[in-house]
mmCIF file of the N, C-alpha and C atoms, coordinates in Angstrom:
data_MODEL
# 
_entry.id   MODEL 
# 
loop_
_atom_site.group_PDB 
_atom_site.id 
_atom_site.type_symbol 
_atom_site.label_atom_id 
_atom_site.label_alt_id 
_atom_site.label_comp_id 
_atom_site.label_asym_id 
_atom_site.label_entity_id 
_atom_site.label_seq_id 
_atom_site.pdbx_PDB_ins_code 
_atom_site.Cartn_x 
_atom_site.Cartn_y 
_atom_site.Cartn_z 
_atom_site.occupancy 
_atom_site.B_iso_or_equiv 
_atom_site.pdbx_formal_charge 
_atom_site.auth_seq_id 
_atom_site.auth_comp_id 
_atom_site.auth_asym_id 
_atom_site.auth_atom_id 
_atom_site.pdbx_PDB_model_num 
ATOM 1   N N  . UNK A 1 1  ? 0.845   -1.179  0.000   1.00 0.00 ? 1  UNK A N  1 
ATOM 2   C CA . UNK A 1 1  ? 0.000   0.000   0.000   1.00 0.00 ? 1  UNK A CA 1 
ATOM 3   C C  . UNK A 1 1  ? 0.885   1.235   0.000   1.00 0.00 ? 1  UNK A C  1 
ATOM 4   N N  . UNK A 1 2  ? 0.404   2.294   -0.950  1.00 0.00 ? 2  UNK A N  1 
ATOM 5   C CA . UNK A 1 2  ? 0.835   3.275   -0.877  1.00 0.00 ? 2  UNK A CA 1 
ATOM 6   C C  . UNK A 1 2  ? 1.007   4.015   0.614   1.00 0.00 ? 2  UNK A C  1 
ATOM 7   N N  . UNK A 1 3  ? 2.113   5.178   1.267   1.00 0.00 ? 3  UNK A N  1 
ATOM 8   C CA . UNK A 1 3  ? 2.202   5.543   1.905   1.00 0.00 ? 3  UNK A CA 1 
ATOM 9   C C  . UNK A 1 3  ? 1.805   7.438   1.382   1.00 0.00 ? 3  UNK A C  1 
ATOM 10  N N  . UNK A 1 4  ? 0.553   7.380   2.565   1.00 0.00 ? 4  UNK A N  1 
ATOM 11  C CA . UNK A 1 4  ? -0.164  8.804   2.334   1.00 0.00 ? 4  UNK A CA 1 
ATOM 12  C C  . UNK A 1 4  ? -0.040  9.678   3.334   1.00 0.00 ? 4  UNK A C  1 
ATOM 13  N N  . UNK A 1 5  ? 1.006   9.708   4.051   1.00 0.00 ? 5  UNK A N  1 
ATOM 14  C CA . UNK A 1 5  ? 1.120   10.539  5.387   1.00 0.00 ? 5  UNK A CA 1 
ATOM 15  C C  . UNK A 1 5  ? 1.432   11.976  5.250   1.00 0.00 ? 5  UNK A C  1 
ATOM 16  N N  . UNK A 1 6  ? 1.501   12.076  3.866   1.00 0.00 ? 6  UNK A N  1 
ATOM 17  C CA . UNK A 1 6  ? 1.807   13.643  3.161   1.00 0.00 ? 6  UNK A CA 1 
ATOM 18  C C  . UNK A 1 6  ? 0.698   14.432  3.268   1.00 0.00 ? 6  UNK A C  1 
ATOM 19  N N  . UNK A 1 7  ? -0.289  13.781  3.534   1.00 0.00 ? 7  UNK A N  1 
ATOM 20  C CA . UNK A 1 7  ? -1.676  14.672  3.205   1.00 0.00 ? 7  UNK A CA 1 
ATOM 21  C C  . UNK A 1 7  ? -1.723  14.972  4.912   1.00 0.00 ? 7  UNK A C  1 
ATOM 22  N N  . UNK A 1 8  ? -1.536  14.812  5.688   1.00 0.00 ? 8  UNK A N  1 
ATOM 23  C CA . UNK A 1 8  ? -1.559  15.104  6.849   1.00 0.00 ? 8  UNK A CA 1 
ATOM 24  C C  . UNK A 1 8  ? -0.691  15.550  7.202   1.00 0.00 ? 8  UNK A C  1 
ATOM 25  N N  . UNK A 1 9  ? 0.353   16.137  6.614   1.00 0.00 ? 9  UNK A N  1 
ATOM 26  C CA . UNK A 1 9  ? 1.897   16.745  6.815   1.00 0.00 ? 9  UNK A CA 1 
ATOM 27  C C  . UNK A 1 9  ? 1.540   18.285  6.590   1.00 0.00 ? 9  UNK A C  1 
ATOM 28  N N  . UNK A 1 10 ? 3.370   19.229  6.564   1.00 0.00 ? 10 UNK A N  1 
ATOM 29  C CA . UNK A 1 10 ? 3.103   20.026  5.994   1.00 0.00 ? 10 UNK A CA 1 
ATOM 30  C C  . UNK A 1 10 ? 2.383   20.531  4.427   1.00 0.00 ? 10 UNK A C  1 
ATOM 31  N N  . UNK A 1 11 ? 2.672   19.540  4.028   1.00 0.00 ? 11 UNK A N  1 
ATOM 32  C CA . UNK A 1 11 ? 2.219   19.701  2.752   1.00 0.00 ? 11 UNK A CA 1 
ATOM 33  C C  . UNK A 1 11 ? 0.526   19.488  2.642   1.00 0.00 ? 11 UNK A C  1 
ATOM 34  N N  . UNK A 1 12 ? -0.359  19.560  3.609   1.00 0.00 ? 12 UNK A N  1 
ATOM 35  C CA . UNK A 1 12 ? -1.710  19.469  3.808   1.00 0.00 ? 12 UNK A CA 1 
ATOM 36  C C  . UNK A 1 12 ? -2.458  21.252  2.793   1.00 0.00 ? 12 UNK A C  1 
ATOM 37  N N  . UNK A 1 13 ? -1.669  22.070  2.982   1.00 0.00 ? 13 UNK A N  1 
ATOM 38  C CA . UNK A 1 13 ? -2.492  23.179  2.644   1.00 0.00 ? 13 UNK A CA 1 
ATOM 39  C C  . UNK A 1 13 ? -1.900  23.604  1.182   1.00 0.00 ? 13 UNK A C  1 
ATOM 40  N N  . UNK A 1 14 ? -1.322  22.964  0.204   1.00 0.00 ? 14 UNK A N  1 
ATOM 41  C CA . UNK A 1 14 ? -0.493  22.198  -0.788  1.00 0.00 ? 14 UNK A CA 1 
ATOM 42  C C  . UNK A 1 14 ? -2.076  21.541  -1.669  1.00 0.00 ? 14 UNK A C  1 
ATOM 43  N N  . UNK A 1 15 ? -2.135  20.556  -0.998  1.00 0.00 ? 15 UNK A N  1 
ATOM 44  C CA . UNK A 1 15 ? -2.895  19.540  -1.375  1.00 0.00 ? 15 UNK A CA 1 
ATOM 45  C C  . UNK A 1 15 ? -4.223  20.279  -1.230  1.00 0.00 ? 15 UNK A C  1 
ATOM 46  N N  . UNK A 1 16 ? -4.714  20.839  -0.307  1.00 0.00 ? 16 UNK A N  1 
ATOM 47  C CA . UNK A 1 16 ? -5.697  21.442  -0.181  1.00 0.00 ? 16 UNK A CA 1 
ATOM 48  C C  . UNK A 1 16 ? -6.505  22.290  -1.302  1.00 0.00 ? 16 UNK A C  1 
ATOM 49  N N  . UNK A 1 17 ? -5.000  23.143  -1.667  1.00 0.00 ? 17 UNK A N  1 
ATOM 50  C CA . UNK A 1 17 ? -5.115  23.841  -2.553  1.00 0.00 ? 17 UNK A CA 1 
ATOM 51  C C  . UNK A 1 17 ? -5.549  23.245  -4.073  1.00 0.00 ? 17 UNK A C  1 
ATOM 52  N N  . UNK A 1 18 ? -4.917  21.962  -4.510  1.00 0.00 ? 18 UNK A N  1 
ATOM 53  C CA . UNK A 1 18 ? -4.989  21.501  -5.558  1.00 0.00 ? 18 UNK A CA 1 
ATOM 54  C C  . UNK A 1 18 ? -6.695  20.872  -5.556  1.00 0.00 ? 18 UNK A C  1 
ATOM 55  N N  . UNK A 1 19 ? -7.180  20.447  -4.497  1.00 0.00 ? 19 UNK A N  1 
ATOM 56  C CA . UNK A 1 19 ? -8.343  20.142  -4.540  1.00 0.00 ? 19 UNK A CA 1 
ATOM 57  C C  . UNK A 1 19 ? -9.163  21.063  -4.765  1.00 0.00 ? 19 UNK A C  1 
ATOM 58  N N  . UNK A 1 20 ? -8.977  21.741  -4.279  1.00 0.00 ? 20 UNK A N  1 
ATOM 59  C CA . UNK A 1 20 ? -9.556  22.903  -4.593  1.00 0.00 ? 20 UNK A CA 1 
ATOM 60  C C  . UNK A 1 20 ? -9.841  23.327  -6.216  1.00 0.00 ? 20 UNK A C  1 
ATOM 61  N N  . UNK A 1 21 ? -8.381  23.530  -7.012  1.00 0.00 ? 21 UNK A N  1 
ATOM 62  C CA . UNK A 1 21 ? -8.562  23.624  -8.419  1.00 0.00 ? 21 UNK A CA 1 
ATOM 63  C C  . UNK A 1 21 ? -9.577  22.194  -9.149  1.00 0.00 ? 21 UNK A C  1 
ATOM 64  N N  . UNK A 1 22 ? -9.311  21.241  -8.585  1.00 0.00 ? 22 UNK A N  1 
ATOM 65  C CA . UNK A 1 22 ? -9.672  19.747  -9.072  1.00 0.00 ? 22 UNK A CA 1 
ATOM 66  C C  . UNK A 1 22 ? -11.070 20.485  -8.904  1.00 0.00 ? 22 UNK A C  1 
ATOM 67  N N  . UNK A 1 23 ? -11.896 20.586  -7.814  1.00 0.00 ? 23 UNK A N  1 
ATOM 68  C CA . UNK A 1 23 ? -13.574 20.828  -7.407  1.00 0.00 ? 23 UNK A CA 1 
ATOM 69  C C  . UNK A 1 23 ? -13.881 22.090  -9.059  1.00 0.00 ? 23 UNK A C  1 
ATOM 70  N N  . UNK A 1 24 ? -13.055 22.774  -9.310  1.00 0.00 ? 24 UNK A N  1 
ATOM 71  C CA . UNK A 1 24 ? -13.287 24.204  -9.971  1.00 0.00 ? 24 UNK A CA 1 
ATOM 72  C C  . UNK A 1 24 ? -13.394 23.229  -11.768 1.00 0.00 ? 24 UNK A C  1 
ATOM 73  N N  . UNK A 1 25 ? -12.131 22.760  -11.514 1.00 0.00 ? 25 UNK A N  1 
ATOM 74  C CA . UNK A 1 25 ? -11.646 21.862  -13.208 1.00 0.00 ? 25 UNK A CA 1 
ATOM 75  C C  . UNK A 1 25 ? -11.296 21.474  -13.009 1.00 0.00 ? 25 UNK A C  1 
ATOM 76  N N  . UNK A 1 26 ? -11.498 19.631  -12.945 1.00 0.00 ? 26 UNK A N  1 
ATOM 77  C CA . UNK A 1 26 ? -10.792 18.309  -12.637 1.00 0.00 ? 26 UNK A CA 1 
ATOM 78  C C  . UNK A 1 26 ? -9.560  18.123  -13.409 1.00 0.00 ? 26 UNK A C  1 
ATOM 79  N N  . UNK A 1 27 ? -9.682  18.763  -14.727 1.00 0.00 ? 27 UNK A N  1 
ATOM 80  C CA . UNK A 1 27 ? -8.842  18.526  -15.908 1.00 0.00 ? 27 UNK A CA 1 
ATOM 81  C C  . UNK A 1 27 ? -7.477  19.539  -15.808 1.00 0.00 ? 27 UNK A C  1 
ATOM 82  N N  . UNK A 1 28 ? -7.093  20.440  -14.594 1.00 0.00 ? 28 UNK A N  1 
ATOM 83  C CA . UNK A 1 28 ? -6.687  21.329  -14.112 1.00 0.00 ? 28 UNK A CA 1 
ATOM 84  C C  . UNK A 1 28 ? -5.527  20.657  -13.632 1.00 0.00 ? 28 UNK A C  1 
ATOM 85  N N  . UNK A 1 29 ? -5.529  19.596  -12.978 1.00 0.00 ? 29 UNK A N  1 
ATOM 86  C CA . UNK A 1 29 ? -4.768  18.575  -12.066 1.00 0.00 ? 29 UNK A CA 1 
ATOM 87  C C  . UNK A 1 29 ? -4.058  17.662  -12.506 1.00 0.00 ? 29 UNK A C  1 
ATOM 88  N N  . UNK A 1 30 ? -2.967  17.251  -12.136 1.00 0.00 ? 30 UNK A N  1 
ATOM 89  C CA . UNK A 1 30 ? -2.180  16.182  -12.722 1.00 0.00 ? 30 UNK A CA 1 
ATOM 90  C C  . UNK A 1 30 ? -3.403  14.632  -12.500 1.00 0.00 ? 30 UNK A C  1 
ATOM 91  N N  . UNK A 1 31 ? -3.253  14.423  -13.524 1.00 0.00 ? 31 UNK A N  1 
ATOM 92  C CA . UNK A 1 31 ? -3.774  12.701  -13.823 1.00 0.00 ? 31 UNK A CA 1 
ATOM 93  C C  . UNK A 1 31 ? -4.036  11.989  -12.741 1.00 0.00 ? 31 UNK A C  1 
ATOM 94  N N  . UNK A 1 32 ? -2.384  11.427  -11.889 1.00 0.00 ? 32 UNK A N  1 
ATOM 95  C CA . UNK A 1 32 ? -2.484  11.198  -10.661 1.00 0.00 ? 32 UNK A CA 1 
ATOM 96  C C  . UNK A 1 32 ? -3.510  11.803  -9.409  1.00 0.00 ? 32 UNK A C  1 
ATOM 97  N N  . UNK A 1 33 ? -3.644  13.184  -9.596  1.00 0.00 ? 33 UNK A N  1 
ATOM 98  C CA . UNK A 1 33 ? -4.205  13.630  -8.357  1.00 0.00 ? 33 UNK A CA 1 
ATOM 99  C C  . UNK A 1 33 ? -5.890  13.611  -8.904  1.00 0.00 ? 33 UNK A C  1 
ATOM 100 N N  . UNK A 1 34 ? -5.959  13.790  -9.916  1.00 0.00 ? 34 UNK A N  1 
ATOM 101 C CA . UNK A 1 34 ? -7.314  13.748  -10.397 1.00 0.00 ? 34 UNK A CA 1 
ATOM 102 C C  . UNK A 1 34 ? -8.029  12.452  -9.536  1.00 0.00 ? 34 UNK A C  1 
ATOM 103 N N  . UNK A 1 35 ? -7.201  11.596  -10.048 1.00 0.00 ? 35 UNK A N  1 
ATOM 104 C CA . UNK A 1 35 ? -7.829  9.687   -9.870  1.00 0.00 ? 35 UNK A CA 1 
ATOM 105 C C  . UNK A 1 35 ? -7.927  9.635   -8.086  1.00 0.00 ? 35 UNK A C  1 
ATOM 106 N N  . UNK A 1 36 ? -6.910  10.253  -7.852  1.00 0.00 ? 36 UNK A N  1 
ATOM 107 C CA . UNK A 1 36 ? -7.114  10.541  -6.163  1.00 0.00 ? 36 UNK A CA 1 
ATOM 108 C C  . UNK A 1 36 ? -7.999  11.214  -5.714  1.00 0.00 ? 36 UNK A C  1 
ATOM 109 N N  . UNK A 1 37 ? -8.032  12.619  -5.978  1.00 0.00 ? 37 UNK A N  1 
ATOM 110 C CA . UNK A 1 37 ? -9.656  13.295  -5.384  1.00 0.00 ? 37 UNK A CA 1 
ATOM 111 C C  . UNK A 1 37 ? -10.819 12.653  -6.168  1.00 0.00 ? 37 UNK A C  1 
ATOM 112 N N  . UNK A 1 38 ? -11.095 12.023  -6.904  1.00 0.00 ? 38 UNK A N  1 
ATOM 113 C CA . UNK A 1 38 ? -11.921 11.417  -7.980  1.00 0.00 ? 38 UNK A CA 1 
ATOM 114 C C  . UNK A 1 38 ? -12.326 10.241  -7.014  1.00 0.00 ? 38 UNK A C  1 
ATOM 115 N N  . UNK A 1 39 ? -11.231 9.619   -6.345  1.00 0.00 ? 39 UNK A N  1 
ATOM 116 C CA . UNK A 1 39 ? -11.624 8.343   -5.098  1.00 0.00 ? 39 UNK A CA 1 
ATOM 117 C C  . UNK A 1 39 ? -12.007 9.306   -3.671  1.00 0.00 ? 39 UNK A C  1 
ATOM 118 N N  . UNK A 1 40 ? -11.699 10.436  -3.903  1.00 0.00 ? 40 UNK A N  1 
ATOM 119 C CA . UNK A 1 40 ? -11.978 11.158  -1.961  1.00 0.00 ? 40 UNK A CA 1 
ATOM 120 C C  . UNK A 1 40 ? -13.603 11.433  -2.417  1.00 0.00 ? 40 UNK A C  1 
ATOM 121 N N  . UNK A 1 41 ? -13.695 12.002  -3.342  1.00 0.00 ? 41 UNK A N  1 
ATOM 122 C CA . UNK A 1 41 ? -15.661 12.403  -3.431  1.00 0.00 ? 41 UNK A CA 1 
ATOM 123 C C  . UNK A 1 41 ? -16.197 11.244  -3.454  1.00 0.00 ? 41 UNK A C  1 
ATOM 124 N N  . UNK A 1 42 ? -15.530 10.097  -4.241  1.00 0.00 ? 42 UNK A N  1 
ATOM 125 C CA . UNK A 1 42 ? -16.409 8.783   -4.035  1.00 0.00 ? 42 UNK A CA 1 
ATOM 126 C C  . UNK A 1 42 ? -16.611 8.350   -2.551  1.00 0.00 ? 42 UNK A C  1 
ATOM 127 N N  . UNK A 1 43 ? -15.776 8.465   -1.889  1.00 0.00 ? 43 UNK A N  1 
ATOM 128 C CA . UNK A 1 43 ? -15.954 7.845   -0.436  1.00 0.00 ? 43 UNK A CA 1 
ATOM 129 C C  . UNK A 1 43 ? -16.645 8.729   0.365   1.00 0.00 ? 43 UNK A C  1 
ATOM 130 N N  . UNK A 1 44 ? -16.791 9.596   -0.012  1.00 0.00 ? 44 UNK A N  1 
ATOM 131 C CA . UNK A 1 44 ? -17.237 10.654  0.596   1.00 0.00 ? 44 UNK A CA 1 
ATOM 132 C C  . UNK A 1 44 ? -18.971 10.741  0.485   1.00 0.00 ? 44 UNK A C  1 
ATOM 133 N N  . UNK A 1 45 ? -19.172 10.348  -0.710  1.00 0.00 ? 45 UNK A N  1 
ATOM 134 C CA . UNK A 1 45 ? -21.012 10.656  -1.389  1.00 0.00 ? 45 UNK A CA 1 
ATOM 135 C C  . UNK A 1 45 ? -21.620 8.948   -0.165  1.00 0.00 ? 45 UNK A C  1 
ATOM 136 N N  . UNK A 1 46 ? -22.341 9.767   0.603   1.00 0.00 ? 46 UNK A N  1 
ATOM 137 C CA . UNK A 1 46 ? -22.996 8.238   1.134   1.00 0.00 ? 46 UNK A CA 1 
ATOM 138 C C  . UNK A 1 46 ? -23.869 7.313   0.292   1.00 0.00 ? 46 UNK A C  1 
ATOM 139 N N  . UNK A 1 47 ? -24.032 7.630   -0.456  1.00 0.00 ? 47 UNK A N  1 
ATOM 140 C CA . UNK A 1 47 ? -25.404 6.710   -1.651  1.00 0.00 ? 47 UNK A CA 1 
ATOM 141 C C  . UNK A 1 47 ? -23.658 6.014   -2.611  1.00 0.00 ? 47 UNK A C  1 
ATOM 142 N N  . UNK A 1 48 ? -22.812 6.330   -2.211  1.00 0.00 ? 48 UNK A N  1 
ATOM 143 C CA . UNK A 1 48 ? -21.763 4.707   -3.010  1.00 0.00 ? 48 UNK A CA 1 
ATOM 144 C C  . UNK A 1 48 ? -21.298 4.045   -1.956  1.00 0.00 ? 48 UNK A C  1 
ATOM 145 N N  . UNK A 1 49 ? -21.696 3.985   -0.391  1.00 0.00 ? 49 UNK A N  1 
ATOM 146 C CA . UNK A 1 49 ? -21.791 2.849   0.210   1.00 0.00 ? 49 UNK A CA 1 
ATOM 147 C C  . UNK A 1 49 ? -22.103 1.373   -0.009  1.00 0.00 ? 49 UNK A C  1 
ATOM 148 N N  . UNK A 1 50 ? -21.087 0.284   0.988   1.00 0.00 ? 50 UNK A N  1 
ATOM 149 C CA . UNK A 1 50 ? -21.649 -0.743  0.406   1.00 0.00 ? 50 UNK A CA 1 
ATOM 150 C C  . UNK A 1 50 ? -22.782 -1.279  0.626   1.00 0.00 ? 50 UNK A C  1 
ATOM 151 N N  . UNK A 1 51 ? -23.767 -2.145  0.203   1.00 0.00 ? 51 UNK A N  1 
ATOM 152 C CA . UNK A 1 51 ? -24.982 -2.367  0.628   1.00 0.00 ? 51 UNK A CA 1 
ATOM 153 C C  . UNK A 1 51 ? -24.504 -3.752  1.555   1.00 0.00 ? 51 UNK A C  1 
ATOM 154 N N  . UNK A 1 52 ? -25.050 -4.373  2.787   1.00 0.00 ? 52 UNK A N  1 
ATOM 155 C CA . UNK A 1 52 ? -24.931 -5.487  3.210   1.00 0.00 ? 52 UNK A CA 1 
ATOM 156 C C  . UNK A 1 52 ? -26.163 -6.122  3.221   1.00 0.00 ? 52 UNK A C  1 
ATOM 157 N N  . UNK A 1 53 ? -26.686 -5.921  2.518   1.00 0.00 ? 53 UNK A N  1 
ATOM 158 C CA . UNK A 1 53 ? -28.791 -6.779  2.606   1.00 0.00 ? 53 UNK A CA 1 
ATOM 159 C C  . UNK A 1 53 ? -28.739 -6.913  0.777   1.00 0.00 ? 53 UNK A C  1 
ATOM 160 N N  . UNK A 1 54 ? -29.627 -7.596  0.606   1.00 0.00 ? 54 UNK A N  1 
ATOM 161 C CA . UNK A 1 54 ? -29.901 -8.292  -0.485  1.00 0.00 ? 54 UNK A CA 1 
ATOM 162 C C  . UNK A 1 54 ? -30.871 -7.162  -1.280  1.00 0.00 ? 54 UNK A C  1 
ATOM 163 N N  . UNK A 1 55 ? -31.044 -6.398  -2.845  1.00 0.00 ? 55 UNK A N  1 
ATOM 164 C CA . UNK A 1 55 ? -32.066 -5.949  -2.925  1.00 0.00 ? 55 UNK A CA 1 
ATOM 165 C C  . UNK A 1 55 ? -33.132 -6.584  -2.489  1.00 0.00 ? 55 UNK A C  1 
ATOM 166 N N  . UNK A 1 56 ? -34.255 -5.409  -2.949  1.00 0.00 ? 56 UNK A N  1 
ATOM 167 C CA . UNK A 1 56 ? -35.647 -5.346  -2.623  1.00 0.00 ? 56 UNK A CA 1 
ATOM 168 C C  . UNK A 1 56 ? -36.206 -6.696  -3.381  1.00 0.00 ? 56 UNK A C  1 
ATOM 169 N N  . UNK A 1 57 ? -35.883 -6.149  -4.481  1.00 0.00 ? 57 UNK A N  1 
ATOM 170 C CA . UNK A 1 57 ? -36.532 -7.056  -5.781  1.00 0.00 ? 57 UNK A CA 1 
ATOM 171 C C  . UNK A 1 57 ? -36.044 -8.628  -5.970  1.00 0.00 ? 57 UNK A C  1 
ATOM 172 N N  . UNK A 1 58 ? -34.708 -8.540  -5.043  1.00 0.00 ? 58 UNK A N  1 
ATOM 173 C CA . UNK A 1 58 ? -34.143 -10.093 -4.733  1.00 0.00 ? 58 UNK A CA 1 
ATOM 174 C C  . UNK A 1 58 ? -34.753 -11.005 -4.231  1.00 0.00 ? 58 UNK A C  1 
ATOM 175 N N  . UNK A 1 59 ? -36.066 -10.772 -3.287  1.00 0.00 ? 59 UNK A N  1 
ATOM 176 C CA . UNK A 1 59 ? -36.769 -11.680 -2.774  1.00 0.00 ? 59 UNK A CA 1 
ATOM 177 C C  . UNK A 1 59 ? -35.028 -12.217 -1.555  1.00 0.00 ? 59 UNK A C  1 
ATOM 178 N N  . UNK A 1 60 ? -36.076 -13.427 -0.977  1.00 0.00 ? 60 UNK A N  1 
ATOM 179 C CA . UNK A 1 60 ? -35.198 -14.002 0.785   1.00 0.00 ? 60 UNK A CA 1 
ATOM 180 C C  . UNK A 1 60 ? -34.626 -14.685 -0.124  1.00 0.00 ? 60 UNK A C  1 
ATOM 181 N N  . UNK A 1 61 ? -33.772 -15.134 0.479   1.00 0.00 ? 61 UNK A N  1 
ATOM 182 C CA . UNK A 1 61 ? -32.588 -15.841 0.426   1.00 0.00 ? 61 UNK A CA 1 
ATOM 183 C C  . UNK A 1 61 ? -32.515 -17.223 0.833   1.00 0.00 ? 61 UNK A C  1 
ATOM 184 N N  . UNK A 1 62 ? -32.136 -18.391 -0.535  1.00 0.00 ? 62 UNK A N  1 
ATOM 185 C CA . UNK A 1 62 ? -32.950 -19.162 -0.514  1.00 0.00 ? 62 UNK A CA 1 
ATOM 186 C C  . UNK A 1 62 ? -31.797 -20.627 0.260   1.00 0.00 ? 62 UNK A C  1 
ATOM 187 N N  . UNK A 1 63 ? -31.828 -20.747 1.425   1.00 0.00 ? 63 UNK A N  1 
ATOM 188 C CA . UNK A 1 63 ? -30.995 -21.597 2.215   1.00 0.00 ? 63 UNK A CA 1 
ATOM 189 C C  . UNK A 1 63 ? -30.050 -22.572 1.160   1.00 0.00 ? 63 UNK A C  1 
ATOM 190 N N  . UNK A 1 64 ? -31.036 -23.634 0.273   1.00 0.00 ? 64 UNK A N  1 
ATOM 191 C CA . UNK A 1 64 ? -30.332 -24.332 -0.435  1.00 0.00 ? 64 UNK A CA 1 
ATOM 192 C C  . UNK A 1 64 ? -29.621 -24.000 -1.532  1.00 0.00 ? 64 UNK A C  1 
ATOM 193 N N  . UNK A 1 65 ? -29.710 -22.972 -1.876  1.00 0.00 ? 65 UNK A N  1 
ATOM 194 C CA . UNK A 1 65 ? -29.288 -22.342 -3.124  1.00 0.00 ? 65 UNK A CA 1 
ATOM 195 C C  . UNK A 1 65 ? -28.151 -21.346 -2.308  1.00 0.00 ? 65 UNK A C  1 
ATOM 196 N N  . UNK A 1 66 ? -27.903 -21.245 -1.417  1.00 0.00 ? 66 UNK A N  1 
ATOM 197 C CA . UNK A 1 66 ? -26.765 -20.406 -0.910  1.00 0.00 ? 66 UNK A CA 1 
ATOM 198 C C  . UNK A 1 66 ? -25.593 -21.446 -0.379  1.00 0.00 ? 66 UNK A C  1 
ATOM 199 N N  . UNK A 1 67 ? -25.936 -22.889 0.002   1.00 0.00 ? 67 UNK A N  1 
ATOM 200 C CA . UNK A 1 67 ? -25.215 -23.401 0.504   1.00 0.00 ? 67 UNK A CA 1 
ATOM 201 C C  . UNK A 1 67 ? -24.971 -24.311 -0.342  1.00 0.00 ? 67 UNK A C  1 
ATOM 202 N N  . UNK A 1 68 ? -25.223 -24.609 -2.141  1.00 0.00 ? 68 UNK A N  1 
ATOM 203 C CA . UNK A 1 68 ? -24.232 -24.610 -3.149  1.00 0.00 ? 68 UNK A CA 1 
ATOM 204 C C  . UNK A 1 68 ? -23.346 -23.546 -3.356  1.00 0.00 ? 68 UNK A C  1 
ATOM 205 N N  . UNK A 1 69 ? -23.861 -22.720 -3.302  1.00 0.00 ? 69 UNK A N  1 
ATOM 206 C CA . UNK A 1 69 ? -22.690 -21.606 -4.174  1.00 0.00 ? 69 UNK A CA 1 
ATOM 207 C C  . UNK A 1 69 ? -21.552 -21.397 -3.312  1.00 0.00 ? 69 UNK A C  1 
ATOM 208 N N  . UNK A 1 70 ? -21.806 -21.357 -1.871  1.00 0.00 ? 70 UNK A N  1 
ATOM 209 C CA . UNK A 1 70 ? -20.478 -21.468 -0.851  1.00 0.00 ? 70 UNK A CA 1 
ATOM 210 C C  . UNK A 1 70 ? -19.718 -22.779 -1.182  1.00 0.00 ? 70 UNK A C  1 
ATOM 211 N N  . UNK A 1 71 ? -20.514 -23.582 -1.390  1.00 0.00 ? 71 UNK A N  1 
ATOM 212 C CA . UNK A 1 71 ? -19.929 -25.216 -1.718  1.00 0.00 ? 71 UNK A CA 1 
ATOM 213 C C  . UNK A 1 71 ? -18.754 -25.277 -3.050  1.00 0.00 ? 71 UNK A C  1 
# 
């Protein structure tokens, strides 16, 4: 894993700044940092949470048919 301890460093109001241009014009930003604030709004928007329940329209969950597919 990458090491991100820069964003919490001096260099925080650096970075700040570039987000900043990124929010104004994504296309403003180096590539790299784009794909990075591009992953901070994703984590950020609560509706791209993961779901842990089955849709609506999935109907229950059908015992024998779950304990092939683990199989």
């Amino acid at each position: 894993m990458k090491d991100f301890s820069y964003i919490t460093g001096p260099a925080s109001a650096f970075i700040e700044s570039l987000y900043t241009d990124f929010q104004k014009d994504s296309s403003s930003v180096d590539p790299e940092w784009k794909k990075f604030f591009e992953g901070f709004d994703f984590a950020q928007n609560p509706n791209n949470a993961l779901s842990t329940t089955a849709p609506a329209a999935a109907g229950p969950v059908n015992q024998d048919h779950l304990a092939k597919e683990i199989g």
